[in-house]
Backbone as JSON, one array per atom type, in Angstrom:
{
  "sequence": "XXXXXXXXXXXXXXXXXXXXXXXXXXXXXXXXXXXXXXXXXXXXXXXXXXXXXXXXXXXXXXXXXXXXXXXXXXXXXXXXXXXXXXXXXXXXXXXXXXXXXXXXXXXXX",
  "N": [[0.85, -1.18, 0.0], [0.31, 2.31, -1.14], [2.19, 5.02, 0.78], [0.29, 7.69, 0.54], [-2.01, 6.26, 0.25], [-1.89, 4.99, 2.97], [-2.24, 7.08, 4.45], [-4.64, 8.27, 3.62], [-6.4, 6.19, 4.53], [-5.44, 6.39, 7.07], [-7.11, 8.91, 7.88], [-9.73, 8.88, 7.46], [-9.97, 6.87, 9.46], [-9.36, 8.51, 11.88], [-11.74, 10.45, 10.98], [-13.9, 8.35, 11.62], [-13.59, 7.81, 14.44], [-13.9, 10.73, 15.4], [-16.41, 12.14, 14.15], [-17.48, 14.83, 14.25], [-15.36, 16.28, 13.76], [-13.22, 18.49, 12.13], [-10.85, 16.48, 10.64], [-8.3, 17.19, 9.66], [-7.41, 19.21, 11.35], [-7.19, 17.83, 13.77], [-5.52, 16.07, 13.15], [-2.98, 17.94, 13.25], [-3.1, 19.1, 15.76], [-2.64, 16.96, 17.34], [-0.09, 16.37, 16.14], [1.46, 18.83, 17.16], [1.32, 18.1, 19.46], [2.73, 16.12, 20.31], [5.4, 17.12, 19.48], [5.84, 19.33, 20.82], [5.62, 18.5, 23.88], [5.36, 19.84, 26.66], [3.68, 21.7, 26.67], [-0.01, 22.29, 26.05], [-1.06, 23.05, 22.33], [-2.0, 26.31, 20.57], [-5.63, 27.05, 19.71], [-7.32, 27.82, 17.8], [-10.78, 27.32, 18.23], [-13.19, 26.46, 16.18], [-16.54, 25.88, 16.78], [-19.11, 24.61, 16.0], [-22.83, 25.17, 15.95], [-26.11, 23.05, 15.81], [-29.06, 24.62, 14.7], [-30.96, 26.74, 16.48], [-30.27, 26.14, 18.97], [-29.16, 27.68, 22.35], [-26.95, 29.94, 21.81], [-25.55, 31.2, 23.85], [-25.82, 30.16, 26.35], [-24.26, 27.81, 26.09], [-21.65, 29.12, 25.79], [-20.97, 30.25, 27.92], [-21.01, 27.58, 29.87], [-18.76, 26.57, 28.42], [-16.94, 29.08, 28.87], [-16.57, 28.93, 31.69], [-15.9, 26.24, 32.59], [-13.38, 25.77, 30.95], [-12.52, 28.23, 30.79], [-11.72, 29.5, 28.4], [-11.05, 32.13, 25.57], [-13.39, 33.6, 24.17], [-15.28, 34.28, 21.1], [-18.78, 35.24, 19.43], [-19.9, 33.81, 16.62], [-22.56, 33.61, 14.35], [-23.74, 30.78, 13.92], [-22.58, 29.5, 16.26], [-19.81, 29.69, 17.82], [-16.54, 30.62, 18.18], [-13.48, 29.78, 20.19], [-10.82, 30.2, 22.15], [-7.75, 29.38, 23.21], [-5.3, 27.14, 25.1], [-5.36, 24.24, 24.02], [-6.68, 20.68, 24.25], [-6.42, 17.44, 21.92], [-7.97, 15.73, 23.75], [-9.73, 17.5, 24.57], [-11.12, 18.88, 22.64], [-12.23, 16.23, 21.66], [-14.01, 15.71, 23.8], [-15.83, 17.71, 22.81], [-17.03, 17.69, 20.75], [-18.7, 15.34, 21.19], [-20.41, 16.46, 22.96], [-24.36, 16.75, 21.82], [-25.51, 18.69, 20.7], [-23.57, 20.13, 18.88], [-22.49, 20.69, 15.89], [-20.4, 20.59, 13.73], [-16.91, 21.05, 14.01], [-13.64, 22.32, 13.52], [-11.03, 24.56, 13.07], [-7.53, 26.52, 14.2], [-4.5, 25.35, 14.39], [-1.53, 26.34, 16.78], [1.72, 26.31, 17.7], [2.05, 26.92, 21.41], [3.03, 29.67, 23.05], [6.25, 29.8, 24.58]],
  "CA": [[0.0, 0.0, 0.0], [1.56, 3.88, -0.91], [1.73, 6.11, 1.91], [-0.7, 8.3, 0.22], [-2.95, 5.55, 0.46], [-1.77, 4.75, 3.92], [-2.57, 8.63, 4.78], [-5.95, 8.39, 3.6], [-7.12, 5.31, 5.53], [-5.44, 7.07, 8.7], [-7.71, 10.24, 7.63], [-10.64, 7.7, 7.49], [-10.33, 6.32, 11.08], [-9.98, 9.74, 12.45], [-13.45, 10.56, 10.67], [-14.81, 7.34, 12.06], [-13.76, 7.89, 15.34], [-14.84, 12.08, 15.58], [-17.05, 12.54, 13.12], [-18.26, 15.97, 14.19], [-13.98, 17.21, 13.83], [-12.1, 18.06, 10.99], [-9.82, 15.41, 10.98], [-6.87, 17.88, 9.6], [-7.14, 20.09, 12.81], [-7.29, 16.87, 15.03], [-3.83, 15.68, 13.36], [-2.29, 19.24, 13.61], [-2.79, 19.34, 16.83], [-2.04, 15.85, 18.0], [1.33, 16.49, 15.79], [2.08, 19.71, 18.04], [1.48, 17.68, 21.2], [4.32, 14.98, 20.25], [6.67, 17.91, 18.86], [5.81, 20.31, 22.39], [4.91, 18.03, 24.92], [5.36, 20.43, 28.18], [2.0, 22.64, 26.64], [-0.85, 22.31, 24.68], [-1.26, 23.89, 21.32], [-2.6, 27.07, 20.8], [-5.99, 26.82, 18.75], [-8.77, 28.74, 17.63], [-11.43, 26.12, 17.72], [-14.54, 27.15, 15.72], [-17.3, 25.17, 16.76], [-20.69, 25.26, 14.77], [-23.9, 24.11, 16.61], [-27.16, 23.35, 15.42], [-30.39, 25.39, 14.67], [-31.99, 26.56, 18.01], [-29.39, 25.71, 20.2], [-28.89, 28.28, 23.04], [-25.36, 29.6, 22.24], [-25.27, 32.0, 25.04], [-25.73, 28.85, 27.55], [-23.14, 27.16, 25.49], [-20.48, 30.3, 25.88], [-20.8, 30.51, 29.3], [-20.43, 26.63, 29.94], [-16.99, 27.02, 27.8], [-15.84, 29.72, 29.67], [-16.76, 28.68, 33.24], [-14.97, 25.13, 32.47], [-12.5, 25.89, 30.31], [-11.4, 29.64, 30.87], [-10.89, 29.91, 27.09], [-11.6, 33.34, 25.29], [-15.01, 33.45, 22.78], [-16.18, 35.17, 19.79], [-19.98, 34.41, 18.95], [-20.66, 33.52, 15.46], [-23.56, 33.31, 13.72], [-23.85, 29.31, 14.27], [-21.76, 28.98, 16.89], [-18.45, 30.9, 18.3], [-14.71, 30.44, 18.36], [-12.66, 29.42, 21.63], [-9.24, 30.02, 21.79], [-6.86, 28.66, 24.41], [-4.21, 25.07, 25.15], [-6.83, 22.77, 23.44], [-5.72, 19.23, 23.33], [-7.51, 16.76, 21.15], [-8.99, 15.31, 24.68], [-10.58, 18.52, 25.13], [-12.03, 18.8, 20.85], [-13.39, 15.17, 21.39], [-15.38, 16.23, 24.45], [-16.98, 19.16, 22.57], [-17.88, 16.69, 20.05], [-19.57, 14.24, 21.8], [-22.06, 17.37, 22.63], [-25.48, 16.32, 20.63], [-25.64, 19.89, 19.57], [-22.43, 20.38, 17.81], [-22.82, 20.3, 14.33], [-18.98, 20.23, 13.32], [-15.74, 22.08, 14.63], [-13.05, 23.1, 12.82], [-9.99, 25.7, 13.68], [-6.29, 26.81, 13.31], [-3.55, 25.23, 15.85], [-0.04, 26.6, 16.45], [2.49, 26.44, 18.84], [1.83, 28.08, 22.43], [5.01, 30.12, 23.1], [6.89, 29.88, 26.46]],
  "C": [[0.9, 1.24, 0.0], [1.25, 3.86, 0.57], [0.6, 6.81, 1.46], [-2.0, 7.35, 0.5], [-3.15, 5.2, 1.83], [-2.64, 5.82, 4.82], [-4.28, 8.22, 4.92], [-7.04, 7.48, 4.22], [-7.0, 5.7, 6.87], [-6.67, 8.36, 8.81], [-9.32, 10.02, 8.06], [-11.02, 7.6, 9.06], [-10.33, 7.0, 11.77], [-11.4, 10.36, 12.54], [-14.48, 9.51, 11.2], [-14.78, 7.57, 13.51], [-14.18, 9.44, 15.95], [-15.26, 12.62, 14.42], [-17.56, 14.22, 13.12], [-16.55, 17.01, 14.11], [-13.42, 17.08, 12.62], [-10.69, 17.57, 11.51], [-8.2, 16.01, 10.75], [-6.41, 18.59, 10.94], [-6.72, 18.61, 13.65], [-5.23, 16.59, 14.57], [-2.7, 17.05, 13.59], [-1.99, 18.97, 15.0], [-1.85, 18.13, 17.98], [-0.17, 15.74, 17.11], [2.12, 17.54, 16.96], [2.41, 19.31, 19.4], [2.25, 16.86, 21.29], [5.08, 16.18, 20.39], [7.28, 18.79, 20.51], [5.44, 19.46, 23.35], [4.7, 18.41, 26.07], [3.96, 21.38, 27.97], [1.55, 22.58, 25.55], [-0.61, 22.94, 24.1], [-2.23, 25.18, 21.81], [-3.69, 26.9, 19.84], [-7.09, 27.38, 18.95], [-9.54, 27.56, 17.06], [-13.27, 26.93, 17.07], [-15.5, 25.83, 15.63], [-18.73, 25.07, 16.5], [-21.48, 24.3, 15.71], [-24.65, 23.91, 15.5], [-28.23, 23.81, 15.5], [-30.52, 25.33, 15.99], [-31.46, 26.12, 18.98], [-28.87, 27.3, 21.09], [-27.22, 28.52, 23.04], [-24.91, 30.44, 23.28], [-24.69, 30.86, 26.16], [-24.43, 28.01, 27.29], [-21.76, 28.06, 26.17], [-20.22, 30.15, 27.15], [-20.29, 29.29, 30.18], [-19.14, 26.79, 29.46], [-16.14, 27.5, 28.86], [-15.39, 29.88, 31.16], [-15.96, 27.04, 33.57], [-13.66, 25.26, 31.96], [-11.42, 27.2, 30.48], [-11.18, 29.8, 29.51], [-12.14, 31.09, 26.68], [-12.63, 32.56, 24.17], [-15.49, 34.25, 22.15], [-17.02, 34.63, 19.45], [-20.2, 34.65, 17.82], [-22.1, 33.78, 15.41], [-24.33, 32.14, 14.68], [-23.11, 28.74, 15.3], [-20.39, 29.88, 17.19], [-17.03, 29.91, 18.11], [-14.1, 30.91, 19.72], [-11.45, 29.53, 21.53], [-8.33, 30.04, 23.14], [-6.27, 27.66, 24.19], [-5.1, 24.67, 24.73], [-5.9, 21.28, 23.17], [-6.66, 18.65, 22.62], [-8.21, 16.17, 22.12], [-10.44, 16.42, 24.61], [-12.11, 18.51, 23.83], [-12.96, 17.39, 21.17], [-14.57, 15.27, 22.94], [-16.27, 17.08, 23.74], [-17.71, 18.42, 21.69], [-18.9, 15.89, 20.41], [-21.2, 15.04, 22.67], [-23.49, 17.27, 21.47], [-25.61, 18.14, 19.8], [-24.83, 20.59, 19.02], [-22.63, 19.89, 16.87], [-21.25, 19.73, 13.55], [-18.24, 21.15, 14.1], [-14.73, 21.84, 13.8], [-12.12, 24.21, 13.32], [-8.66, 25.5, 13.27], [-5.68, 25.92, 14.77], [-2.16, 25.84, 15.5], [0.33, 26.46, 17.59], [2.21, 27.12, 19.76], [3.37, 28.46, 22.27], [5.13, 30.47, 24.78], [6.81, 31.26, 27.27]]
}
């Protein structure tokens, strides 16, 4: 089997196992957390609900657990703080997350 092919079955089982995460962010980040291992990534996580979902109630959960900053979207807001991929597959496993999505980079010391 290529790698390319290899790639795309790993890409696969990511999508099978968090379906509501883009699977590129998830390996970003889980790359940064081998490379840095003393602190999470830094990552603007943009997480989209669905219809009719209270995102006020949402925001405030976030930032009363988490401490991470929030900009409210439309559909949903953007969190930004250490995020590990533990943290992304909790938000997922929320029934009213629609998808998430975001940037990661290095925190800096």
């Amino acid at each position: 089997m290529s790698i390319e092919a290899q790639y795309d079955q790993f890409i696969s089982t990511i999508n099978q196992s968090m379906v509501k995460v883009d699977p590129n962010l998830a390996v970003k980040i889980m790359y940064l957390e081998r490379k840095f291992p003393d602190v999470a990534p830094r990552v603007e996580l943009d997480i989209e609900y669905n219809d009719g979902v209270d995102l006020e109630r949402k925001q405030e959960i976030v930032r009363f657990r988490y401490g991470f900053q929030i900009q409210q979207r439309k559909h949903g807001f953007v969190a930004v703080g250490r995020i590990s991929v533990g943290v992304i597959e909790e938000f997922s496993k929320d029934m009213d997350v629609k998808y998430i999505t975001g940037n990661a980079t290095p925190s800096s010391y």
